[in-house]
C-alpha positions in Angstrom: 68.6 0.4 53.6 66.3 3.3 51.9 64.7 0.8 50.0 64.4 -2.2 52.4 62.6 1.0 54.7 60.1 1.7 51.7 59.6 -2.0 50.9 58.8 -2.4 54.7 56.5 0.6 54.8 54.0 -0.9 52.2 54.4 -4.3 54.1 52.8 -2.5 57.1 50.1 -0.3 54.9 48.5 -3.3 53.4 48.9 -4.9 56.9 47.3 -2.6 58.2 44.2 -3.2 56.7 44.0 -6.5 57.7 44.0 -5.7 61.4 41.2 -3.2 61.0 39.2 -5.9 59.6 39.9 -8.6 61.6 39.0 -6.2 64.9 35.9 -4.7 63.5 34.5 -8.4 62.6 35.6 -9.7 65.8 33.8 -6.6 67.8 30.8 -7.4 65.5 30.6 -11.2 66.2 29.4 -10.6 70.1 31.2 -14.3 70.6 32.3 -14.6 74.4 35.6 -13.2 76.1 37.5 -17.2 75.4 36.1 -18.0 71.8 37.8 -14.4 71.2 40.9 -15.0 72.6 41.3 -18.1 70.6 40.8 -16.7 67.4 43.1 -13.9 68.3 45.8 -15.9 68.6 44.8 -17.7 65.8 44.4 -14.3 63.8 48.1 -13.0 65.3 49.8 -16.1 63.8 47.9 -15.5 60.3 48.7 -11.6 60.3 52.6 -12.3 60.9 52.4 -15.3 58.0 50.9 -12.8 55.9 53.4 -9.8 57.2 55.6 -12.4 55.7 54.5 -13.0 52.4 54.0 -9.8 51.5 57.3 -8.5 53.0 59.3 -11.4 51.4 56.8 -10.5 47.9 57.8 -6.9 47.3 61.4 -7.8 48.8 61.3 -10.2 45.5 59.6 -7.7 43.4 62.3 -5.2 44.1 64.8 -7.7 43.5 64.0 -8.7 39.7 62.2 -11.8 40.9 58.8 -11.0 39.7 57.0 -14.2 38.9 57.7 -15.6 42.4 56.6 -12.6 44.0 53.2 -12.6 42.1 53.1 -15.7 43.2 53.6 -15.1 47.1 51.1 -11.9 46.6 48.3 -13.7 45.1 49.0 -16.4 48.1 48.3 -14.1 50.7 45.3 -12.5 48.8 43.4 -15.3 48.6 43.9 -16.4 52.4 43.2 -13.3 53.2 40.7 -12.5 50.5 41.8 -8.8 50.7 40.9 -6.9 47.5 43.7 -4.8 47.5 46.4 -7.5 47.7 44.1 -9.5 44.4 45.1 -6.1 42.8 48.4 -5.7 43.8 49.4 -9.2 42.3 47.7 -8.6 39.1 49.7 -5.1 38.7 53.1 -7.0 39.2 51.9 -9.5 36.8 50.9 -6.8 33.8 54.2 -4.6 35.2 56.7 -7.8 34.5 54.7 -8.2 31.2 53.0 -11.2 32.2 49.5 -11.4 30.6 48.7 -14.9 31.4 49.9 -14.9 35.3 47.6 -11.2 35.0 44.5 -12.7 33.6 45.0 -15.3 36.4 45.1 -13.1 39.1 42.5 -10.6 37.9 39.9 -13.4 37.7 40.9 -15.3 40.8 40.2 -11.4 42.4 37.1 -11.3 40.5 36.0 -15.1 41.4 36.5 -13.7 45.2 34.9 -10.5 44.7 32.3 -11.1 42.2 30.3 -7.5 42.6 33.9 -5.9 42.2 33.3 -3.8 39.8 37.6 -3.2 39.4 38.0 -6.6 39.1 35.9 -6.9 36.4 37.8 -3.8 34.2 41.1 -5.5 35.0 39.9 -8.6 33.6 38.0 -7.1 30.7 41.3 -4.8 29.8 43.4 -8.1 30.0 41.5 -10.2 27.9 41.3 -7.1 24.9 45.3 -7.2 25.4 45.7 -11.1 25.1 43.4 -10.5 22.1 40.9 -12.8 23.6 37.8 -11.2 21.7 35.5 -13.8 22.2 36.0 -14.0 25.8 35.4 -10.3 26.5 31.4 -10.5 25.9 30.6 -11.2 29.6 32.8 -9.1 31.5 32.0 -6.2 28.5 28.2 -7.2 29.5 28.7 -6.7 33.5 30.9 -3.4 32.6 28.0 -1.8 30.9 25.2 -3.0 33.9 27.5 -1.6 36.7 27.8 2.1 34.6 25.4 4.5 36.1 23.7 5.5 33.7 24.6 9.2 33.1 27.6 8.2 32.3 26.4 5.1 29.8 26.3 6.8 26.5 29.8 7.6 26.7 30.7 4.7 28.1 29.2 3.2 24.8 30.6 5.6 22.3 33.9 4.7 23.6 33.9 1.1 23.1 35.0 0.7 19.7 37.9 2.9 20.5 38.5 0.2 23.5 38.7 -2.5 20.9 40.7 -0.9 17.9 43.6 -3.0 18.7 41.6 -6.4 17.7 43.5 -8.0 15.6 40.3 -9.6 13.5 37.6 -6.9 13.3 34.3 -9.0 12.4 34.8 -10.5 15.4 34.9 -7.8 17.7 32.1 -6.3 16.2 30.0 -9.1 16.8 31.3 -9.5 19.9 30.5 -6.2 21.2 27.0 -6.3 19.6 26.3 -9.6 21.4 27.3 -7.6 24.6 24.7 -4.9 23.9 21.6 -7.3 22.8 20.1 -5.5 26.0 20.7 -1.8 25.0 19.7 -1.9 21.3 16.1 -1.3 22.1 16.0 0.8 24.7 15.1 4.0 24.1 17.1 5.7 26.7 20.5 3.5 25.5 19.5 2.1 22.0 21.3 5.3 20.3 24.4 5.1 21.5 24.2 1.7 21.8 23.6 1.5 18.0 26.2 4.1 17.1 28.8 1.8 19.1 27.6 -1.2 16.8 28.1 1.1 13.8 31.5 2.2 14.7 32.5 -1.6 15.2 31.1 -2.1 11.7 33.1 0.5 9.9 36.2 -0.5 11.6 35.6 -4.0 10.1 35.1 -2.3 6.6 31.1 -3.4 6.9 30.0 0.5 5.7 26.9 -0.5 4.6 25.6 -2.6 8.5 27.6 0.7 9.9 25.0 3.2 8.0 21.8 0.4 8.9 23.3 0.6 12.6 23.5 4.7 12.5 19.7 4.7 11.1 18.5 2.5 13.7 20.3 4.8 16.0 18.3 7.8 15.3 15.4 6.0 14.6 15.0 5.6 18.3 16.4 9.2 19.0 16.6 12.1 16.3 17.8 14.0 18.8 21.0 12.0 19.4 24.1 13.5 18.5 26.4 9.2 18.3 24.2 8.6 15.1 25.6 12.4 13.4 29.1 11.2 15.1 28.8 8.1 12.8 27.8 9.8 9.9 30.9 12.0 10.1 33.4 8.8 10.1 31.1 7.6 7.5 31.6 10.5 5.3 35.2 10.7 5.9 35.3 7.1 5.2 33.8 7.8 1.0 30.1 7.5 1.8 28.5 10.6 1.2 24.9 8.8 2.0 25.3 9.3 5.3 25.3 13.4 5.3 21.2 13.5 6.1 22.0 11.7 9.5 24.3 14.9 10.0 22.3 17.2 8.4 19.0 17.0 10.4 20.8 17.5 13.5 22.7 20.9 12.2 19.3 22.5 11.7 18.7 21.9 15.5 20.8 22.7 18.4 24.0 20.2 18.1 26.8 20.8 20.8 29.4 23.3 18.9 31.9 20.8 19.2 29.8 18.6 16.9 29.1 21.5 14.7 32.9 22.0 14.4 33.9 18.6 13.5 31.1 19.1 10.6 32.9 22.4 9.4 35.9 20.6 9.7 34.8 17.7 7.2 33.5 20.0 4.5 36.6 21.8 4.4 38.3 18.5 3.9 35.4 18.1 0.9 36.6 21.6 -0.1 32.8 22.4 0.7 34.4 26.2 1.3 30.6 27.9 1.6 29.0 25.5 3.8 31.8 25.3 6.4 32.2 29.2 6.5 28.3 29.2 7.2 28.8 26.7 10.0 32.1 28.1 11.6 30.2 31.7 11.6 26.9 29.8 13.9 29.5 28.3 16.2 31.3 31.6 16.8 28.3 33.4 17.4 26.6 30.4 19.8 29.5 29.9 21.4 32.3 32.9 21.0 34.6 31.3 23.6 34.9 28.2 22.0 38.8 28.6 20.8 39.3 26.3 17.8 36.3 27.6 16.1 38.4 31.3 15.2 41.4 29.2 14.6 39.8 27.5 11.9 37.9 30.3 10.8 41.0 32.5 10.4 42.2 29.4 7.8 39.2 29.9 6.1 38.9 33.6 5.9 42.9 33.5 4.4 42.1 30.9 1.7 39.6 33.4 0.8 41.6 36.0 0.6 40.1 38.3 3.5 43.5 38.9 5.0 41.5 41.6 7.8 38.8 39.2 8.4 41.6 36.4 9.1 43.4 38.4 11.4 40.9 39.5 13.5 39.7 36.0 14.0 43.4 35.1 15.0 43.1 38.1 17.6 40.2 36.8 19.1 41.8 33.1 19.0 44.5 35.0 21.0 42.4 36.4 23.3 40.6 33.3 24.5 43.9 31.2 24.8 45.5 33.3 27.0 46.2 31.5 30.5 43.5 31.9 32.6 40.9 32.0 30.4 37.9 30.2 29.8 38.8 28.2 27.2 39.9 25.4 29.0 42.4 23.7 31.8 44.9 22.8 28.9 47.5 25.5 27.3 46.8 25.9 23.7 49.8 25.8 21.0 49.7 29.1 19.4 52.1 27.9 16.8 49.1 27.5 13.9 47.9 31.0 14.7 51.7 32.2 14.4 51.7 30.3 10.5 48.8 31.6 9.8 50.1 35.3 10.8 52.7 34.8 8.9 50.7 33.6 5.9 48.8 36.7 6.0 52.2 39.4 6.4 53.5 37.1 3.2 50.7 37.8 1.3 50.5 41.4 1.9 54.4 41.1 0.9 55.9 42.4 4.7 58.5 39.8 4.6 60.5 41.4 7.9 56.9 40.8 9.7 56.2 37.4 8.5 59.6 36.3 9.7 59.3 38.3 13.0 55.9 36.0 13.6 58.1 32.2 12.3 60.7 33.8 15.4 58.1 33.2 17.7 58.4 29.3 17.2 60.4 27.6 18.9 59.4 23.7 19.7 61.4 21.3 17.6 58.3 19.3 17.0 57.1 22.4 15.2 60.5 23.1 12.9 59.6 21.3 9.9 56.7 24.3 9.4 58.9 27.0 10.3 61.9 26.4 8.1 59.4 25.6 4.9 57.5 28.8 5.5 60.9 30.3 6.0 62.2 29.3 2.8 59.0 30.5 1.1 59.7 33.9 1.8 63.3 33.6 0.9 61.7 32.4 -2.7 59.2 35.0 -3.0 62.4 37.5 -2.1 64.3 36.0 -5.0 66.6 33.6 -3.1 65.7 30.6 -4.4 69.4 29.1 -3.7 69.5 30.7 -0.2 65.5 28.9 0.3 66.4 25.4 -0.7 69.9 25.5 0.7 67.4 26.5 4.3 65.4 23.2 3.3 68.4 20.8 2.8 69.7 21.6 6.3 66.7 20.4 8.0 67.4 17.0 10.0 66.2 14.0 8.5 66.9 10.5 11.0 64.0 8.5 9.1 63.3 7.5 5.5 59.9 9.7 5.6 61.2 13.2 7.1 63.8 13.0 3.9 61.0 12.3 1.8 58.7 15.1 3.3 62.1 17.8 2.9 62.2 16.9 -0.6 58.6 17.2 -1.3 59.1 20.8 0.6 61.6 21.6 -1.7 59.7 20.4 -5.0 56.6 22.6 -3.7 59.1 25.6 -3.5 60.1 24.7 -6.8 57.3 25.0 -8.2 55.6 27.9 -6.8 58.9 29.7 -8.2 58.2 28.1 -11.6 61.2 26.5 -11.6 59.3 23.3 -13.2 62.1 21.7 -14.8 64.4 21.2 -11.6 60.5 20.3 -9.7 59.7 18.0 -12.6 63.6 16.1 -11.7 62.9 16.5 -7.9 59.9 14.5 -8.0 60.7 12.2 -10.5 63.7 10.7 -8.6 61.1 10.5 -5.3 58.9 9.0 -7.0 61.7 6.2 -8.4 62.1 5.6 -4.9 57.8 4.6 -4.5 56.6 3.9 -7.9 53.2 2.5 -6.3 52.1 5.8 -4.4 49.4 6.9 -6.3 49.7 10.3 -4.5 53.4 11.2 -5.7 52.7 9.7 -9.2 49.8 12.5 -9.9 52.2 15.6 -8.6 55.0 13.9 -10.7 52.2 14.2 -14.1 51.0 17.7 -13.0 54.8 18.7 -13.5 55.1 16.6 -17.0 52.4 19.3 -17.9 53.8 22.0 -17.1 57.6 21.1 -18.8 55.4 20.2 -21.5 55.4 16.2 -21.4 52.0 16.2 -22.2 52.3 12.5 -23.5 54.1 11.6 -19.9 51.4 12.8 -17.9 48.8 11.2 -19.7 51.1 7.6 -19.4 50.9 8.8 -15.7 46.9 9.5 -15.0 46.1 6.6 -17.1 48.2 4.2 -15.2 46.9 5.7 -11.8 43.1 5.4 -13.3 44.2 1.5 -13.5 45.5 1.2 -10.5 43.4 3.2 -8.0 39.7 4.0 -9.9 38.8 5.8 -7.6 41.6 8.3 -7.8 39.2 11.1 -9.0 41.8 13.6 -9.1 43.3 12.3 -12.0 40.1 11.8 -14.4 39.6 15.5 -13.2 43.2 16.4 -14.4 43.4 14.9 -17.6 40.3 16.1 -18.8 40.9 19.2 -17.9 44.1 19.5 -19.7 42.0 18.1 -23.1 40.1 21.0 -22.5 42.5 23.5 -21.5 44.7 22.3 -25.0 41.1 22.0 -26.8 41.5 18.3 -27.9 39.4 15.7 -27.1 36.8 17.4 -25.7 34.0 14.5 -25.8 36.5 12.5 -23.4 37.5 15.8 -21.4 33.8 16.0 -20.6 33.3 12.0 -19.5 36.5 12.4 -17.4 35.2 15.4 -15.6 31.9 13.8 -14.8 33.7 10.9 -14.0 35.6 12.5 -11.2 32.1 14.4 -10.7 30.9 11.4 -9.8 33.4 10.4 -6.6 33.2 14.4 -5.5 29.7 15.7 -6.6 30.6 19.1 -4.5 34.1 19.4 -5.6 33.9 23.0 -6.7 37.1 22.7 -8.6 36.1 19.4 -10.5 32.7 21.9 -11.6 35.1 24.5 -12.9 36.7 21.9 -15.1 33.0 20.8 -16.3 32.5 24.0 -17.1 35.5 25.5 -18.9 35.4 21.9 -21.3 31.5 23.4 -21.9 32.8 26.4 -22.8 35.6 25.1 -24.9 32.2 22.5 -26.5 30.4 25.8 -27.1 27.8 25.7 -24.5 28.1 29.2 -23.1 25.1 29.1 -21.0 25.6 25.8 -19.2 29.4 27.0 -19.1 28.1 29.8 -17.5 25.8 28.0 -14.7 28.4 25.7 -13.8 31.0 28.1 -13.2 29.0 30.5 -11.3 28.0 27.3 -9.1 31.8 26.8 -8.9 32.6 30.4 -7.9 30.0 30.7 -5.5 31.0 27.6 -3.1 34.9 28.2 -3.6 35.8 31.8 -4.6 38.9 31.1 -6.4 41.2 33.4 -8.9 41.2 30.3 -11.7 37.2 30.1 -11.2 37.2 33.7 -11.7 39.3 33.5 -14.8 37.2 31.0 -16.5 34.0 32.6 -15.4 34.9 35.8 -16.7 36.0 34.8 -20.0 32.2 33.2 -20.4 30.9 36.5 -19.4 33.3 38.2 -21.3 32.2 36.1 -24.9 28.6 36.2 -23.9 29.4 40.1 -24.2 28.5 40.8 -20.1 31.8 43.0 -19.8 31.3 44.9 -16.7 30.4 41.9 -15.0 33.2 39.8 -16.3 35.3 42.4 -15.0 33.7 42.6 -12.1 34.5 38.7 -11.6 38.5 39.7 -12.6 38.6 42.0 -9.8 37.6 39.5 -7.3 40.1 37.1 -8.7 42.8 39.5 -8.5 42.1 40.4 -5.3 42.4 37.0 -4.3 45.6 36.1 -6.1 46.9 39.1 -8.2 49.5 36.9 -9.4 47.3 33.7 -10.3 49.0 32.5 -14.0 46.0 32.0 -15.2 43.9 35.2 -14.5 46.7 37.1 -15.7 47.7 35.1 -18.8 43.7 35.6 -19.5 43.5 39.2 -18.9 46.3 39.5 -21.1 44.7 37.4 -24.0 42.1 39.3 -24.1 43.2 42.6 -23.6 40.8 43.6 -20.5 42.1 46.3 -18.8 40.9 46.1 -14.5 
């Protein structure tokens, strides 16, 4: 009875506005008192046969018969020509999973309402879902002419996120670009319009008409920021070429958020200086903007700046508190409560890093917890008690046991258990012999049991495979140099991988320690100052110092030590070199 009562009650509503419009357009007419009386009746018998259908319709509906009650719904809309009933059809159709009874009634509700400017979505949204590309160009057209145009450039920005379902690319591309012939060249829409064409390109895998599309973008606007927004996916995508469309616009005014997704990119590029230079202008333009001391605080611990970092995770704090200005959506405190516990770890409070994990407690966020967990258990001397932690950790897919084991190899490792690592990774890597990624930590462990052989089988077979793979030209060099062999090779490796990350400041460090091992002190020396400078790091230090150090510049070389040790005091390397050498901090 409850839901005959509710079925009824919507009946009526979308009755109801039938009545008000047949009485307002008979009121308007001004025909005389008989004419009106005929059509009254004649409207009173329509209004019950529509009361009818639509009763009958969502009776139907309710009742698991949905394609007959489309069909009854879309009936009464078009005798009626009531927009509402043209969209109540086409929900039941897309609700019951039926795209082509959807598309039907979305352009039967367009056909009657051709300025509709709903109808016209529905249709468009349909056809991107029945993967009808080709057919999307008008309504995609008449979307874009109906957009007031404050609200166009987004509007245009967002398309290629509107079409990343397409199942063949280079169509929709073209597509949309067809669609936008009339905003290319205005200069008022031709920048977004062209950094929507660019996007489409890049999602095809055309990188090269996605850069053309982002120059013609700020050719017509330098100002714009959709052309910078371009050249981000476009560096994240391997072309570095596109960094001057970014770079222009950083030396302006650029919104902070833009600025942020730029820090954000050259920390992924382990570009360490030049996102600490751009996080510190967005805190200082715009000290409410949360994220920016979130990531900051990241920074400022890689450094080693453990106050610095804190602070920054205070004033994160601050500003996501409820009720503040940050904005209408709680922020997850859960990285600043890792990051807090990073810092206590470091500074060896084990009780207080612990106290901060505590304060986690979304399953989503477990994974984190009970690795950083285990690391302190490690770092306690409970390496049974840590990796015991790590195997209890529920696994229901393929990948989560994959990801514990990984955990537990890196726990391994930083605990110099390499053997039991090296046997870890080797049986997960049995299980994907093709991922490139695994294969390389599986050759960095052959090094350090001492399978040197192994991990050159292992780089050289991923330098096949993937030539791209920088990271292991930069490793196998590197270990030519750090064993002294080789050393011609070690050097065309390095600039090898040099070549895929030019601002890689760990790939310069391995330049310049197989320089120094070559004999050339000074360009040893250049390069690892370069190095030190963008990423201060306690290996860089290590090497740089022992340059100094042989070039007889003592005080600085200790100097350099000092900084490395206050980075990592127990970095392997920058103690097994302060050692060799007998240098005394």
């Amino acid at each position: 009875m409850v839901l005959f009562s509710r079925i009824l009650a919507l009946a009526l509503v979308t009755l109801s506005v039938f009545v008000s419009f047949n009485a307002t357009a008979q009121t308007s007419s001004g025909m005389d008192s008989g004419k009106a009386a005929e059509v009254h009746t004649s409207q009173a018998l329509l209004d019950a046969s529509l009361f009818y259908e639509i009763l009958i319709g969502e009776i139907l509906y309710r009742s698991g018969e949905p394609e007959t009650s489309y069909s009854l719904l879309l009936e009464a809309a078009r005798r009626s020509n009531d927009e509402k009933l043209y969209q109540r059809a086409t929900d039941i159709a897309l609700q019951s999973r039926s795209g082509e009874s959807a598309l039907s009634a979305a352009q039967a509700w367009k056909k009657a309402w051709p300025k509709s400017r709903e109808a016209n979505r529905y249709v468009l949204q349909i056809l991107l879902a029945l993967n009808r590309i080709e057919q999307t160009s008008g309504p995609l057209r008449e979307e874009l002419n109906q957009t007031p145009f404050p609200a166009k450039a987004a509007s245009l920005l967002a398309l290629p996120q509107l079409y990343r379902r397409a199942s063949d690319k280079q169509l929709a591309a073209a597509v949309v670009e067809k669609a936008l012939a009339d905003h290319l060249n205005d200069p008022s829409s031709g920048p977004a319009a062209w950094a929507a064409v660019g996007r489409m390109r890049l999602q095809a895998g055309n990188r090269a008409g996605a850069m053309d599309a982002a120059r013609r973008a700020q050719t017509l606007d330098p100002t714009s920021e959709g052309p910078a927004v371009l050249g981000l996916e476009l560096m994240e995508s391997g072309a570095p070429e596109a960094e001057p469309l970014i770079r222009g616009l950083m030396d302006g005014n650029p919104s902070p958020e833009l600025r942020m997704s730029y820090a954000r990119l050259l920390l992924e590029l382990q570009r360490y200086a030049e996102a600490r230079q751009q996080l510190q202008t967005v805190t200082q333009e715009r000290p409410d903007l949360t994220q920016a001391w979130l990531v900051q605080a990241a920074l400022q611990l890689q450094d080693g700046n453990l106050a610095e970092a804190e602070a920054s995770l205070h004033r994160f704090a601050e500003l996501a508190q409820p009720g503040s200005t940050s904005g209408p959506h709680p922020i997850s405190m859960t990285p600043a409560y890792l990051l807090h516990a990073q810092i206590e770890e470091k500074r060896g409070d084990y009780a207080r890093a612990e106290g901060w994990l505590n304060r986690i407690h979304n399953d989503k966020d477990l994974f984190s917890v009970q690795t950083r967990k285990a690391s302190l258990l490690a770092r306690q001397g409970k390496l049974t008690e840590a990796r015991a932690l790590l195997r209890s950790m529920p696994a229901s897919t393929d990948e989560a046991r994959r990801m514990n084991l990984l955990a537990e190899v890196q726990l391994l490792r930083d605990a110099r258990a390499f053997n039991e690592a090296f046997a870890l990774q080797e049986s997960i890597v049995a299980n994907s012999p093709d991922d490139d990624d695994l294969v390389y930590e599986l050759a960095m462990l052959a090094e350090k049991t001492g399978r040197h052989g192994l991990m050159e089988q292992l780089l050289r077979q991923i330098m096949q495979r993937k030539p791209g793979f920088h990271h292991a030209y930069n490793a196998l060099g590197y270990s030519f140099a750090e064993r002294g062999i080789h050393l011609t090779e070690a050097r065309e490796l390095i600039l090898k991988a040099l070549s895929h990350a030019p601002d890689d400041p760990y790939i310069t460090d391995s330049l310049g320690w197989v320089e120094f091992r070559l004999g050339n002190l000074d360009q040893a020396r250049r390069l690892l100052e370069t190095a030190f400078k963008a990423r201060p790091d306690a290996e860089i230090a290590a090497h740089l110092g022992e340059v100094l150090w042989t070039m007889g510049e003592k005080d600085r070389a200790i100097s350099i030590w000092k900084e490395g040790k206050r980075l990592n005091a127990e970095h392997e390397t920058l103690r097994e070199t302060l050692k060799r050498l007998g240098a005394t901090l």
